[in-house]
MARKE-499478 format. One record per residue (C-alpha): residue number from 1; residue in one letter; y, x, z. Coordinates in steps of 0.25 Angstrom, whole numbers, padded with zeros to 4 digits. Layout:
N
pos=NUM, code=A, Y=Y, X=X, Z=Z;
...
! end
This chain:
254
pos=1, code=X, Y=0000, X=0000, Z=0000;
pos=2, code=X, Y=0014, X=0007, Z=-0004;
pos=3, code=X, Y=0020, X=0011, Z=0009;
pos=4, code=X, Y=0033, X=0016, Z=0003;
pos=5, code=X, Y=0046, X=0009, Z=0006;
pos=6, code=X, Y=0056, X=0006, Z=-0004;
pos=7, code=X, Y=0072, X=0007, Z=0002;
pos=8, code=X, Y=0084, X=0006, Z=-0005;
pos=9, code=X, Y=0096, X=0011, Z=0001;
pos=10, code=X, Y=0112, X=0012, Z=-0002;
pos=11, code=X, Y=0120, X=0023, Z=-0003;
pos=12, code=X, Y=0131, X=0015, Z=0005;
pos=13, code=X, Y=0123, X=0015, Z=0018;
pos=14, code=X, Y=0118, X=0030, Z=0015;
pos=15, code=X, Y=0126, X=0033, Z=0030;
pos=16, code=X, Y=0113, X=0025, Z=0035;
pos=17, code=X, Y=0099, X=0024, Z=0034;
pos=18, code=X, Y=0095, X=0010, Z=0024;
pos=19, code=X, Y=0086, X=0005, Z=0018;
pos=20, code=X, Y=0083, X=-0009, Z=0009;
pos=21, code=X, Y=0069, X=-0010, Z=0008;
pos=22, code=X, Y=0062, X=-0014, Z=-0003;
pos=23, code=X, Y=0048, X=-0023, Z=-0002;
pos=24, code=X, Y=0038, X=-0008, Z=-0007;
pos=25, code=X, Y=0032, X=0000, Z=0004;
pos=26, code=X, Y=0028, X=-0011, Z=0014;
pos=27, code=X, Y=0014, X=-0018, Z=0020;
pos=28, code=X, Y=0016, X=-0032, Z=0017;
pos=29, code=X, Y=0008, X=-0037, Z=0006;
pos=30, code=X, Y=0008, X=-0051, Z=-0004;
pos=31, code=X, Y=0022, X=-0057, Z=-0002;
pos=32, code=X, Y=0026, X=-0048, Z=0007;
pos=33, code=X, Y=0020, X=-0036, Z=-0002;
pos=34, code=X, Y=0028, X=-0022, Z=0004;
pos=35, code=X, Y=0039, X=-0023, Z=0014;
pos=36, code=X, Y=0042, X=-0036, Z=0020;
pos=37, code=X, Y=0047, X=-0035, Z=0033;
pos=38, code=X, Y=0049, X=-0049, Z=0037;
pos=39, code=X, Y=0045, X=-0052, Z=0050;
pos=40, code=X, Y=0047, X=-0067, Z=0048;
pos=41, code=X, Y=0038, X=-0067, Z=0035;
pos=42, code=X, Y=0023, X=-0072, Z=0034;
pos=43, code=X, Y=0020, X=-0058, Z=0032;
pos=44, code=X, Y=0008, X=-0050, Z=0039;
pos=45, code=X, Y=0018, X=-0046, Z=0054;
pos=46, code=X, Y=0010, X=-0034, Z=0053;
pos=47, code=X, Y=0015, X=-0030, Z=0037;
pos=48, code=X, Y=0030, X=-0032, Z=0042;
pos=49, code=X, Y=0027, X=-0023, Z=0052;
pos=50, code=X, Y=0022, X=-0013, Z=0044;
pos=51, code=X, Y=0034, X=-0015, Z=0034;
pos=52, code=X, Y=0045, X=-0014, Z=0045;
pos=53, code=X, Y=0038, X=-0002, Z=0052;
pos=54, code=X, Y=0041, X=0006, Z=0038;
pos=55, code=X, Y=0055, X=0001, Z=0038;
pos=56, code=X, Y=0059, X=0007, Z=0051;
pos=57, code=X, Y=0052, X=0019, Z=0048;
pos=58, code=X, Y=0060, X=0019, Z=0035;
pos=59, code=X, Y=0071, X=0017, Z=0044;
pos=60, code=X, Y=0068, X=0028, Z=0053;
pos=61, code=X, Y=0068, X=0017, Z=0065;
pos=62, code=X, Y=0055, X=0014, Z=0073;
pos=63, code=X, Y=0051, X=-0002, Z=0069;
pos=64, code=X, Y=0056, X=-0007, Z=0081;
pos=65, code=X, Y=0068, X=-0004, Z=0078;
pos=66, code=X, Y=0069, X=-0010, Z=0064;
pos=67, code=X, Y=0080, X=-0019, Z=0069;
pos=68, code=X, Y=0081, X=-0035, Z=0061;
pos=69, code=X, Y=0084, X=-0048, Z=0066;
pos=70, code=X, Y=0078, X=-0061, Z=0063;
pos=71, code=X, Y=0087, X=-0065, Z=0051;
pos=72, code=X, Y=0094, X=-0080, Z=0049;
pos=73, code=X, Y=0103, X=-0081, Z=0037;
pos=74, code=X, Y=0116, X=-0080, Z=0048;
pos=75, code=X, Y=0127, X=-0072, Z=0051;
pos=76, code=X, Y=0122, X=-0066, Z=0064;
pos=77, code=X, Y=0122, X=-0051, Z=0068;
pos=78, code=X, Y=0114, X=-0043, Z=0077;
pos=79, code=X, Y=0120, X=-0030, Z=0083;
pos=80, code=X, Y=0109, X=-0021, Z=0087;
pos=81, code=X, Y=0114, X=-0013, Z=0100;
pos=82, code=X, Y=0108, X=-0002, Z=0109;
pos=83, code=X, Y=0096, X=-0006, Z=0115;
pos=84, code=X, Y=0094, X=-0020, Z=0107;
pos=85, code=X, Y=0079, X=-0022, Z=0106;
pos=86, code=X, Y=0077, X=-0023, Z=0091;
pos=87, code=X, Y=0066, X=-0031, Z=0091;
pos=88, code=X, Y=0072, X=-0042, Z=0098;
pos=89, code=X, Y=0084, X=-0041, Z=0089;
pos=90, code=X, Y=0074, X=-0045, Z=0079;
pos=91, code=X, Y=0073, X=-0060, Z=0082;
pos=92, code=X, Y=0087, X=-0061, Z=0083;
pos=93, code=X, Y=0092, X=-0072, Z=0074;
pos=94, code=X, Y=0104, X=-0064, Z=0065;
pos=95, code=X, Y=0105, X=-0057, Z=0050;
pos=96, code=X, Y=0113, X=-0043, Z=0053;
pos=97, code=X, Y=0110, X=-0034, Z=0063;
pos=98, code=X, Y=0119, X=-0022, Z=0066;
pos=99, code=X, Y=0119, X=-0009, Z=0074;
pos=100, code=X, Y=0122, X=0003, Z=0079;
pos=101, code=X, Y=0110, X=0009, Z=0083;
pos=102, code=X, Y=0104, X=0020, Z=0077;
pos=103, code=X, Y=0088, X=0018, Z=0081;
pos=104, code=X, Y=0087, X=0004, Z=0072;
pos=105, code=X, Y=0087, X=0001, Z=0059;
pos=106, code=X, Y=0092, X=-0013, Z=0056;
pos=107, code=X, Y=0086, X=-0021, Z=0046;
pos=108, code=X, Y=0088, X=-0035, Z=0039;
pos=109, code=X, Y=0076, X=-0043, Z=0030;
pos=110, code=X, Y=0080, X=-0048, Z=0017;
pos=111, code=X, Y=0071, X=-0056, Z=0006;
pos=112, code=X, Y=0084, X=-0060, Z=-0005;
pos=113, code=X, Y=0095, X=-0059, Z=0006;
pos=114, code=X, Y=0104, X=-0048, Z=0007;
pos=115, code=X, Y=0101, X=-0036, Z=0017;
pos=116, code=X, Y=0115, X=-0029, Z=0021;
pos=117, code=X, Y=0114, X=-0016, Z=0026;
pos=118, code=X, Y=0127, X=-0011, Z=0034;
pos=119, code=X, Y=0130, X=0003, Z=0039;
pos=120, code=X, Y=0142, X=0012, Z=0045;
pos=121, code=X, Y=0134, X=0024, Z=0046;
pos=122, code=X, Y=0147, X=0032, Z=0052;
pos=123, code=X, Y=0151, X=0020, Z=0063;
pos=124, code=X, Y=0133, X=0020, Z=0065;
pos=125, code=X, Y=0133, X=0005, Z=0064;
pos=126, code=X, Y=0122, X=-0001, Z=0054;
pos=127, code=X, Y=0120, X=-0019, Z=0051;
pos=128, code=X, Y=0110, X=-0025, Z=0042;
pos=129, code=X, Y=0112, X=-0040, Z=0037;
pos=130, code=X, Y=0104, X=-0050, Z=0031;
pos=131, code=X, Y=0113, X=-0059, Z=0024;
pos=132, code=X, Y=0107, X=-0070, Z=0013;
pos=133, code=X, Y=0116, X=-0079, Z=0008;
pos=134, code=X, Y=0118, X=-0087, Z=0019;
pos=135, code=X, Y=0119, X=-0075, Z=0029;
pos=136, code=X, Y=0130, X=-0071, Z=0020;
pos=137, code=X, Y=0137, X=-0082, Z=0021;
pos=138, code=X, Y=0135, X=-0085, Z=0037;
pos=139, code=X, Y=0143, X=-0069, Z=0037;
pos=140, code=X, Y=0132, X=-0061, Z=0041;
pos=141, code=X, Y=0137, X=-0051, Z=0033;
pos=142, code=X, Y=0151, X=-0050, Z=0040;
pos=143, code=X, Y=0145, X=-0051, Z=0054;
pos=144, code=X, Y=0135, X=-0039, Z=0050;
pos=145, code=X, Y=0149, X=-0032, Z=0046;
pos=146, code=X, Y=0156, X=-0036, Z=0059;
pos=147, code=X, Y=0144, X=-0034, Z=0069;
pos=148, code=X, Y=0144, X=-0019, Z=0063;
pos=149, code=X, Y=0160, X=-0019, Z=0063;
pos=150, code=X, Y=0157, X=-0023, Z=0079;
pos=151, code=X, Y=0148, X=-0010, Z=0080;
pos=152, code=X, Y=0160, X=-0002, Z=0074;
pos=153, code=X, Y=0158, X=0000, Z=0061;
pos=154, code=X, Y=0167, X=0001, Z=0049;
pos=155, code=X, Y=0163, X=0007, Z=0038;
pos=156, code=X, Y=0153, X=-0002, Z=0034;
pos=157, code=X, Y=0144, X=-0001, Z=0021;
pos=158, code=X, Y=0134, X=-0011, Z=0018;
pos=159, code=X, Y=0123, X=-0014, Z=0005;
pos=160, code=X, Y=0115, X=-0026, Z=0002;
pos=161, code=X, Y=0102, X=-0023, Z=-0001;
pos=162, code=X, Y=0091, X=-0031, Z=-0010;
pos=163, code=X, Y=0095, X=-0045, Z=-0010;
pos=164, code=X, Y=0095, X=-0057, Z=-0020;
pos=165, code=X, Y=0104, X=-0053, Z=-0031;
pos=166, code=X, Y=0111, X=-0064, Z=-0038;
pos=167, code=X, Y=0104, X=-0066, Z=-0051;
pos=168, code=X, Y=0094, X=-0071, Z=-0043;
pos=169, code=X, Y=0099, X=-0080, Z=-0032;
pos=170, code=X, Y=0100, X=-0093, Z=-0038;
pos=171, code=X, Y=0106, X=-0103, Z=-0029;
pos=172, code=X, Y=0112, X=-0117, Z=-0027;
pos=173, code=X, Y=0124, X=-0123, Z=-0031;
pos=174, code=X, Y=0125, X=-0127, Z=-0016;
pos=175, code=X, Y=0123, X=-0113, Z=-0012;
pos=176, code=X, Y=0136, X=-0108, Z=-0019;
pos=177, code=X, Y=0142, X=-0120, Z=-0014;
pos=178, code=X, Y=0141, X=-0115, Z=-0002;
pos=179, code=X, Y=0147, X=-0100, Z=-0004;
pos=180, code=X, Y=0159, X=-0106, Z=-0013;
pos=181, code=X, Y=0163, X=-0119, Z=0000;
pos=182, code=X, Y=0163, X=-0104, Z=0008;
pos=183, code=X, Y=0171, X=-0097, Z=-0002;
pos=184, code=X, Y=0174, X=-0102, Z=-0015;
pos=185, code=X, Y=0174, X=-0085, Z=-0020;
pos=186, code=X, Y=0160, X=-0084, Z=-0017;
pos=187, code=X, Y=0159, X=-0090, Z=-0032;
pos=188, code=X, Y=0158, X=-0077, Z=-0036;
pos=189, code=X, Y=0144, X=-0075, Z=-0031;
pos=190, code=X, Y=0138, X=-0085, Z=-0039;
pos=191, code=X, Y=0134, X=-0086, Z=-0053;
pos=192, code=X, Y=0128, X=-0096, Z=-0063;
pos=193, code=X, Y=0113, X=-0092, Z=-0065;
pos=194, code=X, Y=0103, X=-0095, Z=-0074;
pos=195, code=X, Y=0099, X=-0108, Z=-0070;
pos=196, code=X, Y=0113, X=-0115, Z=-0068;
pos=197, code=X, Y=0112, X=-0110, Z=-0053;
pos=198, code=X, Y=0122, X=-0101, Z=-0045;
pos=199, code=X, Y=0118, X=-0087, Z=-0042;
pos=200, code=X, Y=0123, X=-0082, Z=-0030;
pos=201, code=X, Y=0126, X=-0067, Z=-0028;
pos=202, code=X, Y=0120, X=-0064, Z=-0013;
pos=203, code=X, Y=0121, X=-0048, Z=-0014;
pos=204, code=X, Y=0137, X=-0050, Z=-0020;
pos=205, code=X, Y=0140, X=-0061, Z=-0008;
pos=206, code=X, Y=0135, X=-0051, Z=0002;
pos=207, code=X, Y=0143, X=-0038, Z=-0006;
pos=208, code=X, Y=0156, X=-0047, Z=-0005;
pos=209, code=X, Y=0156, X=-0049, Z=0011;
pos=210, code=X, Y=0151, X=-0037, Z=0013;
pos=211, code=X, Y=0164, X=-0031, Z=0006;
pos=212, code=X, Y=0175, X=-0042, Z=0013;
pos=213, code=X, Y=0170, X=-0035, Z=0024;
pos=214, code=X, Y=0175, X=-0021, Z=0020;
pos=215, code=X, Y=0160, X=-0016, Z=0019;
pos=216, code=X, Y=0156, X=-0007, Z=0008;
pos=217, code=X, Y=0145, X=-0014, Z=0002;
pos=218, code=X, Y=0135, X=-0015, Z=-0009;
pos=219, code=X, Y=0122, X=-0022, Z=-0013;
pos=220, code=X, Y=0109, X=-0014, Z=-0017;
pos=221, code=X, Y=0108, X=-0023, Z=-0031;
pos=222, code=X, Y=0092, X=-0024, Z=-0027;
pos=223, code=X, Y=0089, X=-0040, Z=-0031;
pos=224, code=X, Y=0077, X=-0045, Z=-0020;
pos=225, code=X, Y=0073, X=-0056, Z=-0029;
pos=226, code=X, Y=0073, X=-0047, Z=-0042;
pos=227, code=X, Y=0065, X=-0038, Z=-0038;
pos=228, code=X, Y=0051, X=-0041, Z=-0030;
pos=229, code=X, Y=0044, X=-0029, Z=-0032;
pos=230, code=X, Y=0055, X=-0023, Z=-0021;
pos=231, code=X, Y=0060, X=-0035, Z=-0015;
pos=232, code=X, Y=0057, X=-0049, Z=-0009;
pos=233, code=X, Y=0065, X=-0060, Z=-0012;
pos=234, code=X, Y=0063, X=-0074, Z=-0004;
pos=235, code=X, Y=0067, X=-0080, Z=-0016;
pos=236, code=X, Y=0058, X=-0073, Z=-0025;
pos=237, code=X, Y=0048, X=-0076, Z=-0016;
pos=238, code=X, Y=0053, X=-0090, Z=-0016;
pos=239, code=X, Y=0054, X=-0094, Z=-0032;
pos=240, code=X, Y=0041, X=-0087, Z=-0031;
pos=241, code=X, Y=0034, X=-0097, Z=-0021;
pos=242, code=X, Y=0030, X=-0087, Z=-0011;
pos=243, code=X, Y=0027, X=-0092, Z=0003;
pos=244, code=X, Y=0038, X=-0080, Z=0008;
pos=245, code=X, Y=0044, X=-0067, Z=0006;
pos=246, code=X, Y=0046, X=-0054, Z=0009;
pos=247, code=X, Y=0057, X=-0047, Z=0018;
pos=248, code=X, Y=0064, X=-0034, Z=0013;
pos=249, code=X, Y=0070, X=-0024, Z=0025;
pos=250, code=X, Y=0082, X=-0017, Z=0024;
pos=251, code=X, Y=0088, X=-0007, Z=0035;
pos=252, code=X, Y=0096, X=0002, Z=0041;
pos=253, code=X, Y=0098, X=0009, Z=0051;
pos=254, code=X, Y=0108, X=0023, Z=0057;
! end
């Protein structure tokens, strides 16, 4: 069975040690085939072991110290301080996690949804966010940027990894409904798509509040539903009529 992991890095966060990994080099096997490491997927418990194990060794952190939350499509933030236990942080209901310790790597689980890596590797003030459309929206993005801002950083930089690019999120007329009663200039993330149906732009979204915020940021331009031979996509998995869906990692960590 391949063992060898795939992770794709940025040269903005070179000050820190990041990685997006990709599905190759992991234990799971059939839908979950490589490195799925959701724990709240119907996966075999003892394979998303395994898979996280050779994250945090990739990492250079023990597992236990592979820091996520239980994520819920909101705007809520966890600061991991000194003497936190990591594994109770884990069931905490939130979507960014931030620190400034330097025994953890932080990670978030994505399956079509943006993963946001932060760092101000001079300031020593690391986040992670998960933020789907409708985290997005709710501000988890800003309140990742404020809960790092609280630790003292200020010269943030920040890249979105693999996530649904636009030519392939299809979506409602109700859905853009929603983002134009918000702000009638979020038009520009939509476009007409093939089928008569909007096509939203989730990476771009993400790109633009990255930026109101003053944050250097850019996108990784790695489609998860374009590409399943490296990725999962929920909404591959979806369109596909599979019963569920892998979860990629990505991390980092001082």
């Amino acid at each position: 069975m391949q063992t060898t992991l795939e992770i794709l890095t940025h040269p903005l966060l070179d000050d820190v040690k990041h990685g997006f990994f990709t599905r190759k080099g992991g234990a799971s096997s059939g839908l979950f085939a490589g490195l799925n490491c959701g724990r709240r997927s119907t996966d075999q418990a003892d394979m998303v072991v395994v898979n996280r194990a050779r994250v945090a060794q990739a990492m250079g952190v023990a597992p236990e110290f592979l820091a996520t939350v239980k994520q819920v499509h909101s705007a809520d933030v966890v600061t991991l301080a000194e003497g936190d236990d990591v594994a109770q942080v884990r069931d905490i209901k939130a979507d960014g996690i931030v620190t400034r310790r330097g025994d953890v790597a932080l990670a978030v689980l994505t399956a079509d949804c943006q993963p946001i890596l932060l760092a101000d590797g001079k300031a020593g003030v690391i986040g992670a966010c998960h933020a789907g459309w409708r985290g997005a929206m709710a501000g988890v993005i800003e309140a990742t940027v404020q809960a790092m801002r609280d630790l003292g950083a200020d010269d943030i930089h920040a890249v979105i990894g693999p996530s649904i690019s636009q030519a392939a999120y299809e979506v409602g007329e109700d859905f853009m409904e929603d983002f134009l009663v918000e702000d009638p200039g979020y038009h520009r993330f939509f476009c007409g798509g093939p089928n008569g149906r909007p096509l939203f732009n989730l990476p771009g979204f993400g790109l633009m509040k990255l930026r109101d915020l003053g944050v250097e940021a850019e996108w990784s331009g790695h489609c998860t539903y374009s590409d399943p031979a490296r990725f999962f996509s929920y909404r591959r998995a979806t369109h596909e009529g599979q019963v569920d869906y892998g979860r990629l990692i990505s991390a980092i960590s001082l």
